[in-house]
C-alpha positions as CSV (number, residue, x, y, z in Angstrom):
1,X,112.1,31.5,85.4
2,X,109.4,31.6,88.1
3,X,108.6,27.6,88.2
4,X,112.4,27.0,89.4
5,X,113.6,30.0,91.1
6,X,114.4,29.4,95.0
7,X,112.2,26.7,96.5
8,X,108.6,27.7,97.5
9,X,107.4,31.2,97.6
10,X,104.6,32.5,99.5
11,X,102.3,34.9,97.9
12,X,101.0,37.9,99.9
13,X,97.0,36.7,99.6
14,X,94.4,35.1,101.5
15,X,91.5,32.5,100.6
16,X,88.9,33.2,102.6
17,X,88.5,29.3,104.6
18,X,84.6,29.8,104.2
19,X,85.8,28.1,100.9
20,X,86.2,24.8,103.1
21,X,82.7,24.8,103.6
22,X,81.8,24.9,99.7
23,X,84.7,22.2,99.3
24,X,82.9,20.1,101.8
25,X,79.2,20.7,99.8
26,X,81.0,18.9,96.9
27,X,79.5,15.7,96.0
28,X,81.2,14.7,92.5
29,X,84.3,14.0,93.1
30,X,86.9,12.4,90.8
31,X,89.3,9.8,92.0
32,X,93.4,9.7,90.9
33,X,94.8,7.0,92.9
34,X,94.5,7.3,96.5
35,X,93.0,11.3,96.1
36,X,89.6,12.6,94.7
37,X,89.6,16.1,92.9
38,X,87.3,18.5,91.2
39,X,89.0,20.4,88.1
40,X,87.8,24.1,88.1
41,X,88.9,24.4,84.2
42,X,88.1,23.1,81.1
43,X,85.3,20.2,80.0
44,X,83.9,18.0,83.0
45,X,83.3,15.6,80.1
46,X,86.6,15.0,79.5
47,X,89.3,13.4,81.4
48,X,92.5,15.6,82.0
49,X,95.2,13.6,80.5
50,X,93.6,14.1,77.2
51,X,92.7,17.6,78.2
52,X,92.6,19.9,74.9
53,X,95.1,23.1,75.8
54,X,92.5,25.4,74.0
55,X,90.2,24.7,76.3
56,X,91.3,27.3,79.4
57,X,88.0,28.2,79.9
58,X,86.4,28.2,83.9
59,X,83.6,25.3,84.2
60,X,80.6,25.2,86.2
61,X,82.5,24.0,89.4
62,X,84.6,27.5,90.0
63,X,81.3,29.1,90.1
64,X,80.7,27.5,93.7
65,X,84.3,28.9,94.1
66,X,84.3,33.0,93.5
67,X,87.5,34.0,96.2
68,X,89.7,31.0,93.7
69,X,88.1,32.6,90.6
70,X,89.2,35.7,91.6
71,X,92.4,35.2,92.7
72,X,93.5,33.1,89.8
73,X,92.0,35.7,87.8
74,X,94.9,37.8,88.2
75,X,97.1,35.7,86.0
76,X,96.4,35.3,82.3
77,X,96.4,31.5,80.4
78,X,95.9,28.8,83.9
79,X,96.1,25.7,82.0
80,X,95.1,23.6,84.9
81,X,93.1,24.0,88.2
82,X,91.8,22.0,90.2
83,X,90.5,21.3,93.9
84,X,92.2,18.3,95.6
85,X,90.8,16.4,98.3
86,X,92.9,13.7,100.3
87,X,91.8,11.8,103.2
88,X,93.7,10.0,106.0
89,X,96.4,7.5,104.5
90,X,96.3,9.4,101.0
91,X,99.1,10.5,99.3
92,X,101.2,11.9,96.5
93,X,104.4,9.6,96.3
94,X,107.5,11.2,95.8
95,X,107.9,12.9,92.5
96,X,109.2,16.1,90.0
97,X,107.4,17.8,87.7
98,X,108.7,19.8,84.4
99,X,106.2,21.7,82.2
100,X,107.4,20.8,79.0
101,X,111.2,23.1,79.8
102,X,109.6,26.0,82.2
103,X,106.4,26.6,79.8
104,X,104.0,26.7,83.0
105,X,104.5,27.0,87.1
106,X,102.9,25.4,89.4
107,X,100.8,27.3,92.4
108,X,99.3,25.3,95.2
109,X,96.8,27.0,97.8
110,X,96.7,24.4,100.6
111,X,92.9,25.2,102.4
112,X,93.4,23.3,105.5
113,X,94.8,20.7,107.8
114,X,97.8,22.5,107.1
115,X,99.6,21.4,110.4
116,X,102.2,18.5,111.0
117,X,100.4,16.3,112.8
118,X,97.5,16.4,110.1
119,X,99.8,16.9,106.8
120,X,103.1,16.4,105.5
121,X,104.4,18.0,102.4
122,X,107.7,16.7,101.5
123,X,110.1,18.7,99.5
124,X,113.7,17.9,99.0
125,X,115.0,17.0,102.4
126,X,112.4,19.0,104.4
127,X,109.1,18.7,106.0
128,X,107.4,21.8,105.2
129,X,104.1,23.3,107.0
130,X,102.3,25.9,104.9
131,X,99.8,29.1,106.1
132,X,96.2,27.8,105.4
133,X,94.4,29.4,102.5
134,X,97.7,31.6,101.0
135,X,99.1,30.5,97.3
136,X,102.5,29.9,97.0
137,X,104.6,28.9,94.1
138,X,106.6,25.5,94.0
139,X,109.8,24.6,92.3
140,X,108.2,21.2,90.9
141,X,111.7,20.5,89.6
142,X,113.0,19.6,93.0
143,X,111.3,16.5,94.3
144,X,107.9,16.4,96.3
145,X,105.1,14.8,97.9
146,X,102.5,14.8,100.4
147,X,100.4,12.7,102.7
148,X,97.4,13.1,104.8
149,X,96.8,12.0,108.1
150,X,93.1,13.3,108.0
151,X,90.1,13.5,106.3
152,X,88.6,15.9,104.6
153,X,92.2,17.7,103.5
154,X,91.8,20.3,100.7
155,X,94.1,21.9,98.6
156,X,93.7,23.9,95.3
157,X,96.6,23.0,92.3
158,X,96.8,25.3,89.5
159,X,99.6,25.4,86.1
160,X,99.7,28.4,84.8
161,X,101.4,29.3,81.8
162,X,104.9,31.3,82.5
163,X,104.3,34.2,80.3
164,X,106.1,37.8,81.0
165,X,102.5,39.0,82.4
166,X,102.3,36.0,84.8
167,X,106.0,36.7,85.9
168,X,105.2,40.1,86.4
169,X,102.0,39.5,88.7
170,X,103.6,36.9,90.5
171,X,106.3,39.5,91.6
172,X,103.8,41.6,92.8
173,X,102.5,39.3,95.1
174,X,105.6,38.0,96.6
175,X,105.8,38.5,100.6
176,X,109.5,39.2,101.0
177,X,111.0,38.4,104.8
């Protein structure tokens, strides 16, 4: 299944970084512990623990978005998305995720600040720098966590449902080395 096969896999598309400058126009933020986000699906009346799975519908705050919209377009039933912000000091401790047994994966398109010395993303035993603005897929099941040592950090988080279509568009947009 996609959300645990190999480790992180980068996806052969690019974000556009003028989207920094419409994540940097964003005034209504949402805080989750030591991070603020912006969810791009689903109700902005309603918080997303209690999020109702019907509701996989783009919200007002994608429209400021189009390059995300259109790249997450390609893949049918994303149950969450969302825009992350995370300023010096911020982080996401240490942690696994598991989709209720492989029925989602998890896709992260880090947008900047994407370097060592302004970023660390922790996975397993590793340190690992990403490409700015390119997707990859995560295997959540192996332990993870970042932290930011600057402001103003972006990063876009999407679950998408692991269906045979997904599977199928994610394999077309693997870069292979």
């Amino acid at each position: 299944m996609i959300e645990h096969y190999g480790d992180i896999i980068e996806l052969n598309h690019k974000i556009n970084d003028n989207v920094i400058g419409a994540c940097s126009s964003i005034s209504q933020w949402q805080t989750e512990k030591t991070r603020e986000y912006i969810d791009l699906i689903g109700s902005l009346d309603q918080d997303y623990r209690g999020k109702d799975e019907e509701d996989l519908n783009y919200n007002a705050n994608m429209d400021l978005f189009p390059q995300i919209k259109s790249f997450l377009g390609n893949f049918d039933e994303v149950y969450k998305a969302r825009i992350m912000k995370i300023s010096a000091g911020s982080f996401f401790e240490p942690h696994r995720d598991h989709f209720q047994g492989g029925k989602r994966f998890r896709i992260l398109i880090p947008l900047n600040n994407t370097t060592r010395d302004k970023y660390a993303f922790f996975y397993e035993d590793r340190i690992i720098e990403f490409k700015p603005c390119i997707p990859y897929i995560l295997n959540t099941r192996k332990v993870h966590g970042a932290m930011s040592f600057a402001d103003n950090t972006y990063h876009v988080i999407a679950s998408v449902n692991n269906t045979q279509e997904n599977q199928r568009k994610v394999i077309d947009l693997m870069t292979f080395r």
